[in-house]
N, C-alpha and C positions, 0 to 999 in steps of 0.2 A: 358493355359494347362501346369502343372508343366513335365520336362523334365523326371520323371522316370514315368512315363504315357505315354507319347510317346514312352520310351525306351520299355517299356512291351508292347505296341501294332507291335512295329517293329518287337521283338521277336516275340509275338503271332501271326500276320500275317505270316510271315518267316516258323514256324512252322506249320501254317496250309495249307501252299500249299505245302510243301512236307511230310505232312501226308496222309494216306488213312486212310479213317475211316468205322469202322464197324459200325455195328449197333446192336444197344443195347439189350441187350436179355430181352424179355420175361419174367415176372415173371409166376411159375406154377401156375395155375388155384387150389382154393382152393376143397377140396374134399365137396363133396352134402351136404348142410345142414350147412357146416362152413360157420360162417360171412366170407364176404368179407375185407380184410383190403385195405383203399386205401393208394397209397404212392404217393407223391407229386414227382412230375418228377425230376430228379435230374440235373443238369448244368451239360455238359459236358467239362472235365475239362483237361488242359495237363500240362504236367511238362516239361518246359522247361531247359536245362543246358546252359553252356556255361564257358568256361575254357581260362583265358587270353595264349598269346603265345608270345613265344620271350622275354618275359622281359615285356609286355605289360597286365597290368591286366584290368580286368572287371571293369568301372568302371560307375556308376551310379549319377546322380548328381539332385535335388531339389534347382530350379529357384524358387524365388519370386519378382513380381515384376521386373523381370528381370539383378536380382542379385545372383548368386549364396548363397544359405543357407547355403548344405552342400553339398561333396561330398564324396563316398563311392570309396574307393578302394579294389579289392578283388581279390582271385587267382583263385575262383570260384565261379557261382552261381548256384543254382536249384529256380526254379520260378514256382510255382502251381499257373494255372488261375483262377481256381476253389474259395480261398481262398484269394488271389490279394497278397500273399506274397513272399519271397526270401529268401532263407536260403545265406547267404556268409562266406567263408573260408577264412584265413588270412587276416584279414579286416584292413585298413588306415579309420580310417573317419576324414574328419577336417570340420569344423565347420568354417564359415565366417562373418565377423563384414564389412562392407563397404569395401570389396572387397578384407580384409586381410584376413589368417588362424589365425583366433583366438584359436584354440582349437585345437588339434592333438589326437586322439583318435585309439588306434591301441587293436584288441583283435582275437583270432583266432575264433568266432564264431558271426556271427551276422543274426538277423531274419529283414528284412523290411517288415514294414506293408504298403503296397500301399494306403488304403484308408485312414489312419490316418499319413500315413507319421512318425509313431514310431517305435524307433529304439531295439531291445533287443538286447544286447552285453553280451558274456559271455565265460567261459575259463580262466578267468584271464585277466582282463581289466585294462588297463595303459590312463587315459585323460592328457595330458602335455598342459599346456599354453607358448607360444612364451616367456614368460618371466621366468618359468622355473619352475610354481608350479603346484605340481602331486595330481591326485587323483585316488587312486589302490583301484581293488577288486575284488568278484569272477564273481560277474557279475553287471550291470550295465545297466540300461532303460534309452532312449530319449524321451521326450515327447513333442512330436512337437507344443501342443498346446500354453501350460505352456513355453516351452523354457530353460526346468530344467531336470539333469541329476538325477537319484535316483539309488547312489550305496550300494550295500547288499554284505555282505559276507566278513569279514577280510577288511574291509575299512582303509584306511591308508588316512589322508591329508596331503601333505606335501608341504612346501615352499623351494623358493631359497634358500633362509638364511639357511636353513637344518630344521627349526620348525619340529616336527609329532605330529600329531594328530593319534588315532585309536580309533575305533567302529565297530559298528556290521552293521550300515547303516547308511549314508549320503545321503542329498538334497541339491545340489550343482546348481547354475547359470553357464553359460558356458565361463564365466570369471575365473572361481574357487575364487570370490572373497566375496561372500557369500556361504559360507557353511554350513550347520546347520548339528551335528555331534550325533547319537544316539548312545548307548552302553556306558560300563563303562570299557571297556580295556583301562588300562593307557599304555602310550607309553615313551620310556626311553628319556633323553634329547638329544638334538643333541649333537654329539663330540664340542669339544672346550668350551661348555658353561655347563660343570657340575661344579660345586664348591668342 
């Protein structure tokens, strides 16, 4: 069982023994003569928060295999059970290769999809690799399946050496070391190497 499945059952439990619950009202009875519409019962759903303290944030984390994937750092979540997702504020994600952070991923708005384990980032997203190459932009999708980042919006690539790239969207590996770069915004040269 992946670890943010047990973290939302811990919340969901937690929340449900210090909920009372009503009960759900009644839809009105249609007037004589109107069809009847039937409505499929709907799942009872809660919204859970939870806000780091002290210096200590919310953090969420996706085992495989018994390895860390990724973890999620946040200063806050909102978590509907209903949907199986997470809204997080002030986000850290890093991304893990054999037990290192390969990837540093930091943006003020992130959605987690519980059942797909997909990430949406957005507000202005910064991905940094441990060796110092960036990929910016307005917002930015994980695709847990693929394993490939898809950034939209004022995309910038950039390397150590100072390289830029820009476009309108990129499809990125979480190496940053393929990147496939869409749009036709040229980008100025780095300092030191104009002629």
């Amino acid at each position: 069982m992946r670890t943010i499945a047990r973290l939302c059952m811990v919340i969901v439990s937690a929340a449900a023994t210090a909920c009372t619950h009503g009960h759900p009202q009644q839809a009105p009875s249609s007037p004589r003569g109107a069809p009847h519409a039937s409505a499929a019962p709907r799942a009872l759903g809660y919204r859970i928060s939870a806000r780091g303290a002290r210096g200590r944030p919310v953090t969420i984390s996706n085992i495989v295999h018994g390895k860390p994937d990724y973890q999620l750092l946040a200063a806050s979540v909102v978590y509907a059970t209903d949907v199986h997702q997470g809204t997080f504020k002030d986000n850290t994600l890093f991304f893990y290769k054999e037990g290192a952070a390969r990837l540093t991923v930091r943006a003020p708005a992130a959605l987690v999809d519980q059942t797909s384990h997909n990430i949406a980032l957005s507000g202005g997203v910064l991905a940094k690799t441990a060796g110092g190459d960036t990929l910016r932009s307005d917002t930015m999708m994980y695709n847990d399946k693929t394993q490939l980042l898809t950034a939209i919006g004022h995309v910038v690539a950039g390397s150590a050496g100072g390289y830029r790239l820009t476009g309108k969207r990129a499809v990125a590996d979480l190496d940053l070391q393929q990147i496939r770069l869409f749009g036709d915004t040229p980008a100025p040269a780095p300092t030191g190497l104009q002629r």
